[in-house]
C-alpha positions in Angstrom: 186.6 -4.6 -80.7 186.2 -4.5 -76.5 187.0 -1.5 -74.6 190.6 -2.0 -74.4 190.9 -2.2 -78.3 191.3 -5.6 -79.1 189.8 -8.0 -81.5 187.5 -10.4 -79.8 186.4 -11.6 -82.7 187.0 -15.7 -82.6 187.7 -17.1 -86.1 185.3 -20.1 -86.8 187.3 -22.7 -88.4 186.7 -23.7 -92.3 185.6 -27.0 -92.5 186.7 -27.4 -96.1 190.0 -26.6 -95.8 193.2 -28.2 -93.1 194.9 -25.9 -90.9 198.3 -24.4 -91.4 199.5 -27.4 -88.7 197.7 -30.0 -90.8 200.2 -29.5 -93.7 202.7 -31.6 -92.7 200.7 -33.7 -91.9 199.0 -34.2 -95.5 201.9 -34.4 -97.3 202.6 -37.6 -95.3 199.1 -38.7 -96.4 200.1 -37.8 -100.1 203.1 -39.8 -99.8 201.8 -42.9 -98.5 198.8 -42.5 -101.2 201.7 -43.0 -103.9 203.6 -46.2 -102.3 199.8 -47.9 -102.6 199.7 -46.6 -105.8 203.0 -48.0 -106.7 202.6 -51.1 -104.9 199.1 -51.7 -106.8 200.7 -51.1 -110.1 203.8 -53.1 -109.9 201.5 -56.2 -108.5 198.7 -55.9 -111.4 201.4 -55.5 -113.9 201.0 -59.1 -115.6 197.5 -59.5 -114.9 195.8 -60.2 -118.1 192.2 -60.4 -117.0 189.1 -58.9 -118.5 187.4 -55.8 -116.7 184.1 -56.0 -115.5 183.5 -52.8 -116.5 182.9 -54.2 -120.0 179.8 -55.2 -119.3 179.2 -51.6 -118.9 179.8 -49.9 -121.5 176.9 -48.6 -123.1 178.3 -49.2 -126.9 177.1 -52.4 -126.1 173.5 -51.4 -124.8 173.3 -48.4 -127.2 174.1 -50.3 -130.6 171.3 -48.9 -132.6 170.6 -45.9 -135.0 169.5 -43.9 -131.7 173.2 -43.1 -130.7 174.4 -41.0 -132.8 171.1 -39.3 -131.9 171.4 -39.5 -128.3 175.1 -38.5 -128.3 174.2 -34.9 -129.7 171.2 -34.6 -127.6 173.4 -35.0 -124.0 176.2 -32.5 -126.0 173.1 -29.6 -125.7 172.3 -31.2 -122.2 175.8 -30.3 -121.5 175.9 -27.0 -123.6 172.9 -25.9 -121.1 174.6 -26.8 -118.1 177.4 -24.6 -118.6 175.2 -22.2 -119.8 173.5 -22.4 -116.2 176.7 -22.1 -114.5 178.3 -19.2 -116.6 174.5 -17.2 -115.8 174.9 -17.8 -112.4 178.7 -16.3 -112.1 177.5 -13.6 -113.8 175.2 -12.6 -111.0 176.6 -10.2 -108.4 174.8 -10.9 -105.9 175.0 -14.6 -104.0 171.7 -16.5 -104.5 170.3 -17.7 -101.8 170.0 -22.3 -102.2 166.9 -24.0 -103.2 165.5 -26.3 -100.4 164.9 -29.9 -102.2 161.0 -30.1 -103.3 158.5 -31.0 -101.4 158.6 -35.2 -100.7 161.8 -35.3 -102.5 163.9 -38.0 -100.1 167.3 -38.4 -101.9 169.7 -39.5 -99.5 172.5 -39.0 -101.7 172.0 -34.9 -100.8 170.8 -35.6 -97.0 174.2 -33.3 -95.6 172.8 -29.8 -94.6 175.9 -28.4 -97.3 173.5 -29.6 -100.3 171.1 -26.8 -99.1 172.9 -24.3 -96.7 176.1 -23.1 -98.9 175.4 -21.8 -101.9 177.9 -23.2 -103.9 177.0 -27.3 -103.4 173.1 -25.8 -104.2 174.1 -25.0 -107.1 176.0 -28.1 -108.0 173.0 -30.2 -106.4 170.4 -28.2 -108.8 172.7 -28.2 -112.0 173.1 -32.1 -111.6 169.0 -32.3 -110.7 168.6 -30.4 -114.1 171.1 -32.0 -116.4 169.7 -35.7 -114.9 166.3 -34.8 -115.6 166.9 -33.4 -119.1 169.0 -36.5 -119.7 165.5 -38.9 -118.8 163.8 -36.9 -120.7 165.3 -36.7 -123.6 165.4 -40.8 -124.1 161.6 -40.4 -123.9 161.4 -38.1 -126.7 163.1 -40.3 -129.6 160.8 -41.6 -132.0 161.0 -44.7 -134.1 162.1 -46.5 -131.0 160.5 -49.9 -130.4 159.4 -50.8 -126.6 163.1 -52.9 -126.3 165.1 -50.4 -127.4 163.4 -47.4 -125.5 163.8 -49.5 -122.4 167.1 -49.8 -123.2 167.9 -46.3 -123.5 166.3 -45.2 -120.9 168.1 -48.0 -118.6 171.4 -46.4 -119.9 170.4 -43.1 -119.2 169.5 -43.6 -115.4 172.8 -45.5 -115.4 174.6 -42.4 -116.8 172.6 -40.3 -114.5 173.5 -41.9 -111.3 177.0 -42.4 -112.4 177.7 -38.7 -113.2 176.6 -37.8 -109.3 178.2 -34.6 -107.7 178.3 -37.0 -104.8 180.4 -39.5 -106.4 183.4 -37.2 -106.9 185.7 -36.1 -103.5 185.6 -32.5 -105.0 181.7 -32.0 -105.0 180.9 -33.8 -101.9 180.6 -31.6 -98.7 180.9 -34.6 -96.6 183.9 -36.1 -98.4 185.3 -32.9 -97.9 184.3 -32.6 -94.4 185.7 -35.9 -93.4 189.1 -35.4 -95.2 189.8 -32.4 -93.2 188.7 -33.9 -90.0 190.7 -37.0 -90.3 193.8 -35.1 -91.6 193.4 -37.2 -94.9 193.0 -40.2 -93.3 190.0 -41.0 -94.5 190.8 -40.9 -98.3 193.6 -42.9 -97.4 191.8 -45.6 -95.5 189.0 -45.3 -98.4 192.2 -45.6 -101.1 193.1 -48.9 -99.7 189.5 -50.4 -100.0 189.1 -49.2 -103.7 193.1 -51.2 -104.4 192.0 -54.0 -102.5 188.6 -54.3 -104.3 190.7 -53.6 -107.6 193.0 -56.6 -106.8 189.9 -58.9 -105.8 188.1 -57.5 -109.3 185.0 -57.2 -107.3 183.2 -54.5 -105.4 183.0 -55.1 -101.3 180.1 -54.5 -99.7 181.7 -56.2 -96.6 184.7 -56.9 -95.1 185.7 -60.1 -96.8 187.2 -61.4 -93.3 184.3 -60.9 -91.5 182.2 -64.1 -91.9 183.4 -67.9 -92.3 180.9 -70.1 -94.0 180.2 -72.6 -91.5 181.8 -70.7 -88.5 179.6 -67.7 -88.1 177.3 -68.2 -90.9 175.5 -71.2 -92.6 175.9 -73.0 -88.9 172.7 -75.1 -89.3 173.6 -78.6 -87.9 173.4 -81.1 -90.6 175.3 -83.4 -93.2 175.9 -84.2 -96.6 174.5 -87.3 -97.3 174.8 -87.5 -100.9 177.2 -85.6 -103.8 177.3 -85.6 -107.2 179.6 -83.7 -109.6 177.1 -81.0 -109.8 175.4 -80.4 -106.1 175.8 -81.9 -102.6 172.8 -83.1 -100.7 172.7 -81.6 -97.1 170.1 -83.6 -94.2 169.4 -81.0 -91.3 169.5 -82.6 -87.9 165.5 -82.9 -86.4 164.8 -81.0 -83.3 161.7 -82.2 -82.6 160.8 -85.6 -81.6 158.6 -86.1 -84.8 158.6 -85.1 -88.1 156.0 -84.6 -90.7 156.1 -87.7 -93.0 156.1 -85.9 -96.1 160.2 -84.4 -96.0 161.3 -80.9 -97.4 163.9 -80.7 -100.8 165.2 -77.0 -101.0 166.7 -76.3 -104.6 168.4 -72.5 -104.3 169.6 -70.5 -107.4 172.9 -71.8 -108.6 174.4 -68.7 -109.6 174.5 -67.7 -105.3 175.2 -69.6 -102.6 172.7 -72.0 -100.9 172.9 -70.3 -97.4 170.5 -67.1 -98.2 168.3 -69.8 -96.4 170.4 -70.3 -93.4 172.5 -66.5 -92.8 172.0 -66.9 -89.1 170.4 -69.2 -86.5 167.8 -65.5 -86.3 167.5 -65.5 -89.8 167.4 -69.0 -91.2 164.7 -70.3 -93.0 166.2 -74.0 -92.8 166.1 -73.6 -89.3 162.9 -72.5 -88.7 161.7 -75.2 -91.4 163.3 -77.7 -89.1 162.0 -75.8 -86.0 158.2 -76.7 -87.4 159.2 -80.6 -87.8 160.1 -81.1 -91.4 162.6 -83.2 -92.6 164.9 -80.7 -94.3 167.3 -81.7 -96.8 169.1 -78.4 -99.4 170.9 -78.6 -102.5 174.2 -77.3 -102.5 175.1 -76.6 -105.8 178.7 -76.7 -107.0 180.2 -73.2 -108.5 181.5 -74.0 -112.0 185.0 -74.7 -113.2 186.6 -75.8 -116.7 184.8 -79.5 -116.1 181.8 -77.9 -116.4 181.9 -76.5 -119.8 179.8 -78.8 -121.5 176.5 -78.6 -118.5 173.5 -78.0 -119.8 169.9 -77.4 -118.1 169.3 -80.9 -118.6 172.1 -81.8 -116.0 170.1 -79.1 -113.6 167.2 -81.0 -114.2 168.3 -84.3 -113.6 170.1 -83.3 -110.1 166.7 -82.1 -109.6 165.2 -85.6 -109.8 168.5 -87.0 -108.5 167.8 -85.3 -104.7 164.2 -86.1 -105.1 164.7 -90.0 -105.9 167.8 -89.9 -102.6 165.6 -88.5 -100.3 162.5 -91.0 -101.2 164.8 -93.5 -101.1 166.9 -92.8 -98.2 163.8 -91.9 -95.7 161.4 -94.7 -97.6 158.5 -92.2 -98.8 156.6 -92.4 -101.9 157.1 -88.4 -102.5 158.5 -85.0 -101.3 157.6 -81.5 -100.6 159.6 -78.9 -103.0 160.8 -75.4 -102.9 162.4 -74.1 -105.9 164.1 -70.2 -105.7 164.3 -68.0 -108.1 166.4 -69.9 -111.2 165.8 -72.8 -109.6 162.3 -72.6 -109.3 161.9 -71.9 -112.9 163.8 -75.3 -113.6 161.7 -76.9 -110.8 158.8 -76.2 -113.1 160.4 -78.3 -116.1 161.3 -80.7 -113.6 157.6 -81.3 -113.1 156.5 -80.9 -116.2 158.7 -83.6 -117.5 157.5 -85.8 -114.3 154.1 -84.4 -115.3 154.9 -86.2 -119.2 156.5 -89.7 -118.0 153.5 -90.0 -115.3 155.9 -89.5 -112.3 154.2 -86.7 -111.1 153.3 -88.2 -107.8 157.1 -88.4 -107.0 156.4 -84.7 -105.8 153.9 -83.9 -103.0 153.8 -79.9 -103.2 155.8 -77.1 -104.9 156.5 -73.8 -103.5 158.2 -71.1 -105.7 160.4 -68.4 -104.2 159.8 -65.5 -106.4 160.4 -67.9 -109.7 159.3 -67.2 -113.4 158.4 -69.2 -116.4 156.9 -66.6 -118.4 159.6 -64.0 -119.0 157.6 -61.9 -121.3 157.5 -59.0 -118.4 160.2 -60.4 -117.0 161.7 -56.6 -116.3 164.9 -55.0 -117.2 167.7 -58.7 -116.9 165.6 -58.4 -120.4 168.2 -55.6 -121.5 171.3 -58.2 -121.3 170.7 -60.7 -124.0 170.8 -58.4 -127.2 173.6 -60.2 -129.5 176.2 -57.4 -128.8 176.1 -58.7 -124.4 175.3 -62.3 -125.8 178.7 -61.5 -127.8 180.3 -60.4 -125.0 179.5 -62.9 -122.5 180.8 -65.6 -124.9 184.3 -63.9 -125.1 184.2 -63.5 -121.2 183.2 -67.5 -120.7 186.2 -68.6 -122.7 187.1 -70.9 -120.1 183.6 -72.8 -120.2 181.9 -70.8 -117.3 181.2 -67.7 -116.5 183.2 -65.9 -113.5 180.5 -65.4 -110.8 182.1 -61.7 -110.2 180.5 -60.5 -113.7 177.0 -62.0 -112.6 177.1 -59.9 -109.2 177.8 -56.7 -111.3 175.4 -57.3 -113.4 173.2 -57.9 -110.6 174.2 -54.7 -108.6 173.8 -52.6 -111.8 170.1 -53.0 -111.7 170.1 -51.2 -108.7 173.4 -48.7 -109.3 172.8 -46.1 -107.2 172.2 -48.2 -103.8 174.1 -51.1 -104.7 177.3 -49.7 -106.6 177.8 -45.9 -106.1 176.5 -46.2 -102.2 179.4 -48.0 -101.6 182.0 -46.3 -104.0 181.4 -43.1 -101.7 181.0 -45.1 -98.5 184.2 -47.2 -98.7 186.5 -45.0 -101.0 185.3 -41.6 -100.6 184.6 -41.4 -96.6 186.9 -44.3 -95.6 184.2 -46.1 -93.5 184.4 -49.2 -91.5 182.8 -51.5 -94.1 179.8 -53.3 -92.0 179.1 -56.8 -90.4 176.2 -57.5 -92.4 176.2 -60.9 -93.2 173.2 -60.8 -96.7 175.7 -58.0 -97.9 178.8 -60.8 -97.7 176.6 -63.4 -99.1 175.3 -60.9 -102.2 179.5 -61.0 -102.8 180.3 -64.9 -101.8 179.5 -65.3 -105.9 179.4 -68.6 -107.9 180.6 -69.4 -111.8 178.0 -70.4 -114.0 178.7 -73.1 -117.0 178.9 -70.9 -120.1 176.9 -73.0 -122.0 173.8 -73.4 -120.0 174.4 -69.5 -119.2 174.0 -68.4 -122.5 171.2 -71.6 -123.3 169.0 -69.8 -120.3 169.5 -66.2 -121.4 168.7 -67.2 -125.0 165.4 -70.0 -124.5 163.9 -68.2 -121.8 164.7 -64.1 -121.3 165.2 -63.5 -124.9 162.7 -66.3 -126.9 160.5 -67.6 -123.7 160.1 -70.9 -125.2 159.4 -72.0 -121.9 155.7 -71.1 -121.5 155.1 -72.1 -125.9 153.9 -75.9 -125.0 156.7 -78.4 -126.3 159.2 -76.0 -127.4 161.4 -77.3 -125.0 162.5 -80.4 -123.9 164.2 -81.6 -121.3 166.2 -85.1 -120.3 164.2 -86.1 -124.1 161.0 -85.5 -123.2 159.5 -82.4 -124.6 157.5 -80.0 -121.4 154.3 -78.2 -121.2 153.6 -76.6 -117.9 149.7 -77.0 -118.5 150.4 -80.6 -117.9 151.3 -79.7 -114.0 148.6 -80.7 -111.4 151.2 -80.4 -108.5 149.4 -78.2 -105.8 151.4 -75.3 -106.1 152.2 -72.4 -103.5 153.3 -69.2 -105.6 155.4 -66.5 -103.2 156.7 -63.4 -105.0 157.7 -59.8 -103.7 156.0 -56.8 -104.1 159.3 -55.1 -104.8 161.5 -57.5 -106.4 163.4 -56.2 -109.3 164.8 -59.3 -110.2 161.9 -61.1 -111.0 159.2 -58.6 -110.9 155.8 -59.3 -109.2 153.7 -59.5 -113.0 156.3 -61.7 -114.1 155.9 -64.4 -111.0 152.0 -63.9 -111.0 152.5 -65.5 -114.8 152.8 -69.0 -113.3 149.3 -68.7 -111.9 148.3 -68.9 -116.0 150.2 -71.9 -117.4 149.9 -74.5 -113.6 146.9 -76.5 -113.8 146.7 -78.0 -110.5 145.7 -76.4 -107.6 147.1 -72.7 -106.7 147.9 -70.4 -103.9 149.3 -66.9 -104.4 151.1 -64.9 -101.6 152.2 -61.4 -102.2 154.9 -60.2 -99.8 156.6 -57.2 -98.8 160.2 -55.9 -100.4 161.7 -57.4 -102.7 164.1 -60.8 -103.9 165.7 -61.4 -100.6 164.4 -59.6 -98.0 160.7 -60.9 -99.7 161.7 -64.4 -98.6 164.2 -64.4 -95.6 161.9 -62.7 -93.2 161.7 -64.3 -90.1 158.8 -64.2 -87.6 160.9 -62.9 -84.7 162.0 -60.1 -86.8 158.1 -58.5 -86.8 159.3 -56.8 -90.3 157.1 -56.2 -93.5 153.9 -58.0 -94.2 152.0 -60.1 -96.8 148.6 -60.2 -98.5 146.2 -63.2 -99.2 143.7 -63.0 -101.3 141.4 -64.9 -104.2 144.1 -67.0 -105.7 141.4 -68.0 -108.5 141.6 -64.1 -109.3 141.6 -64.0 -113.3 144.4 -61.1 -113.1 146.9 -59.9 -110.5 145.5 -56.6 -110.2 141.7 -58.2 -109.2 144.3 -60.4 -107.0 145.4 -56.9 -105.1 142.3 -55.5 -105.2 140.7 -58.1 -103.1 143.8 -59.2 -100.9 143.9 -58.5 -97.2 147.1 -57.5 -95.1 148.9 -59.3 -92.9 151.8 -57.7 -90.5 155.1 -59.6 -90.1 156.3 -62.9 -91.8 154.7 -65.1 -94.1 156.4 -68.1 -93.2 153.7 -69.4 -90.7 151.0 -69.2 -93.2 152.8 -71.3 -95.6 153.8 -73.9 -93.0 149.9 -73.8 -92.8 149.3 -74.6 -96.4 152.3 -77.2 -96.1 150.0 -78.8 -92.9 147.4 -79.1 -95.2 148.9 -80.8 -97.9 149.8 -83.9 -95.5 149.5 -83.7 -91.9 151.1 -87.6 -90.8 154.3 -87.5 -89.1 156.4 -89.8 -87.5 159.1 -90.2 -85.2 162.2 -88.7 -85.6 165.0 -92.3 -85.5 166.6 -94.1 -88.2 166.9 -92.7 -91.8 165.3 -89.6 -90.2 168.4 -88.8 -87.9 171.1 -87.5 -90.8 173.9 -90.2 -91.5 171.9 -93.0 -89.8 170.1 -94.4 -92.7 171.5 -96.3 -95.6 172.9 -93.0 -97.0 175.8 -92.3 -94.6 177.5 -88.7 -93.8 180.2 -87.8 -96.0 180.9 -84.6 -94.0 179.7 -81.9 -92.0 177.1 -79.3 -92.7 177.3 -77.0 -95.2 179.8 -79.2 -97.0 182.8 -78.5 -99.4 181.3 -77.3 -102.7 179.6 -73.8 -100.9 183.6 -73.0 -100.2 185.0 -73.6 -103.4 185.2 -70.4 -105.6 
């Protein structure tokens, strides 16, 4: 009260709930919500297809006598949670919020709510308790063996991340806050992403729209020079009078698109590589379709030898340098070791693998998706003879959940944002089909049996393998980070190579491990005693280098052969006696 008896007392607005004039308004928003709804509905209504989401339920992870187990042990987690809540309503006074421990850097709970108001505290420490218990508790079974455990426990951080107070509208301060700042706008605007993505049957990290392959990403000059039914053959146009004698094959994973080597003139490793004077020539592999049912890793393998025999031929050179990437990498190595067997060997000058594995004994948690019951699974969902790409990217993004799934379900559905212009997010969704019966032959051979590293287990093209027959010198890259094929998987192929061996250890992980530009100044790399009898003496005597690794291995690539020659001819793409069949990057890396 002032001196003349009035109330001065100004009313701070409640950012959790719309005005009286905002009413109106959000019955509007309501309304238009249902049309989507309705529209959604009426156009899915005869579509037949299989969910993704089947390769997520946990029956088909869980399928051992630990369920029933585990089922009554989260029933008490649950029990206790409401337990915690009904103690805490039955406190008069209000208790004041826990701050976060010490170090603890979850940015799912960074909004000042998740430690000022009460209520979200409570919600933030009741999740914090029931997640933990929930960990815990898959630790505490016995009888388990180490496959199962993992298993479990992959499940239960699954679960955990899934059952997020920050993944619901009603327990999220921000979602709240946005929703009444936008007058519902924002659930609106995050409603039509979730249809849209619905419709598409595939998360989006990106706006679809935003990038062109071959307009504003994978804009190397170049040309196909050579296709087959399985890949395309793509020459890079020189930019230096001369080029090192020796020229460059690429082979990237086929189950993603070749460009994760040429994103953006900043970030391309193909154009850097042509930058330093090689001669670089990429595989473009073709994404799979009914014809493809009956491809095998043989096929993979012979287009492997296919590229290497064009590009000898085409430029006149008794041999090539290699990179093989992830997948590929792997089949690189029976490439050579079938070379290796027929006394080819020579055909191939160097081999560099991008965080590639032949020894999947540690070859981390892909390990927990070829049981029989996903191996079952799989089989029903490659009826067609492949494999759509989109259930390979979820599988993918469910190794990392909580950055790469529910980050974006309360990004783009729950606050409406503008999705972003990041161009490795729209190439992680551009996804390729995988032949269902080489699929299922590569899960099978090499995750679940790892026949590959047992010496003539496998052959390949008729000749049986055995990587200790490989003398190629052999540049080994793998990430410190990478979750798809972890660091003491890759260190493996330093045991089964015979010929000469260089380990680099970079920083981050599967992509960001590799496409690190110089210009960019980011992460780092360590060197070390690549004769190191184990990758922890490797560590313990590497040294640290800031920024990219790609100099250093241009070094090692110098050393290997340092000729070069002039850049005219053969060595100018489409001039030689293999002639350009189109444009850089080509028709197959569009096709979906």
């Amino acid at each position: 009260m002032n001196d003349t008896g009035k109330d001065d007392t100004i009313e701070t607005p409640n950012p959790f709930m719309p005005s009286p004039d905002d009413m109106q308004h959000w019955a509007s928003v309501i309304g238009r919500a249902q049309q989507m709804m309705l529209e959604y509905a009426l156009g899915q209504a005869n579509d037949g297809n299989a969910s993704a989401a089947a390769l997520f339920d946990p029956s088909k992870w869980l399928d051992n006598p630990a369920t029933k187990l585990w089922t009554e042990q989260s029933s008490k987690m649950w029990e206790q949670g409401v337990a915690f809540w009904t103690s805490l309503a039955s406190i008069g006074q209000p208790i004041a919020p826990d701050a976060p421990p010490e170090g603890a850097k979850d940015r799912r709970f960074t909004d000042a709510e998740w430690t000022a108001n009460p209520v979200f505290a409570m919600i933030r420490q009741t999740y914090g308790l029931l997640a933990e218990q929930m960990l815990a508790t898959t630790r505490q079974f016995e009888g388990l063996d180490p496959a199962a455990r993992a298993k479990m426990e992959f499940a239960a951080k699954a679960m955990a991340d899934a059952m997020a107070p920050t993944n619901l509208a009603l327990t999220n301060p921000e979602v709240i806050k946005r929703a009444v700042e936008t007058r519902g706008e924002s659930l609106l605007k995050g409603l039509k992403h979730m249809l849209t993505d619905l419709s598409r049957g595939q998360l989006s990290h990106v706006d679809p729209d935003a990038f062109e392959v071959g307009v504003n990403i994978a804009t190397t000059p170049g040309k196909v020079i050579h296709e087959t039914d399985l890949y395309q053959l793509i020459h890079y146009t020189p930019t230096t009078k001369e080029v090192f004698t020796v020229p460059l094959v690429i082979f990237p994973p086929w189950i993603n698109r070749f460009y994760i080597l040429d994103l953006n003139p900043a970030k391309s490793f193909v154009a850097w590589a042509v930058e330093q004077g090689l001669s670089v020539f990429v595989v473009s592999w073709k994404s799979a379709d009914a014809s493809m049912s009956e491809t095998v890793w043989d096929d993979y393998v012979a287009a492997q030898v296919d590229a290497i025999d064009t590009v000898r031929e085409t430029l006149d050179v008794p041999h090539v340098h290699t990179i093989g990437y992830c997948v590929a990498g792997t089949t690189l190595a029976a490439t050579l070791a079938m070379l290796s067997a027929r006394g080819e060997a020579d055909k191939v000058k160097s081999v560099t693998f991008f965080t590639a594995q032949v020894d999947f004994e540690q070859a981390g948690d892909l390990k927990l998706f070829v049981d029989d019951g996903y191996l079952a699974l799989l089989q029903q969902l490659s009826a067609p003879g492949f494999l759509d790409g989109r259930y390979m990217a979820a599988t993918f993004n469910s190794l990392r959940g909580r950055d790469l799934i529910w980050n974006y379900v309360v990004s783009n559905y729950l606050l409406g944002n503008d999705y972003p212009p990041f161009d490795l997010l729209y190439w992680n969704g551009d996804t390729t089909n995988l032949p269902a019966k080489w699929h299922r032959q590569y899960l099978v051979d090499l995750y679940r049996d790892n026949r590959m590293v047992i010496p003539n287990s496998l052959s390949v093209m008729g000749t049986p393998i055995d990587l200790r027959k490989i003398e190629t010198p052999a540049f080994i890259q793998a990430g410190r980070e990478d979750h798809i094929a972890p660091l003491v998987s890759v260190w493996r192929l330093m045991d089964h190579l015979s010929g000469p061996k260089t380990f680099l250890l970079a920083g981050s992980g599967h992509i960001a491990g590799v496409v690190n530009p110089p210009a960019a100044g980011k992460y780092q790399y360590w060197t070390g005693d690549s004769s190191a009898a184990t990758l922890d003496d490797f560590v313990a005597g590497a040294s640290e280098t800031k920024g990219s690794w790609w100099p250093h291995w241009i070094g090692w690539i110098s050393e290997q052969e340092s000729a070069k020659t002039a850049v005219k001819g053969a060595r100018i793409p489409g001039k030689g006696a293999k002639k350009a069949i189109e444009d850089a990057p080509g028709r197959y890396v569009k096709q979906r």
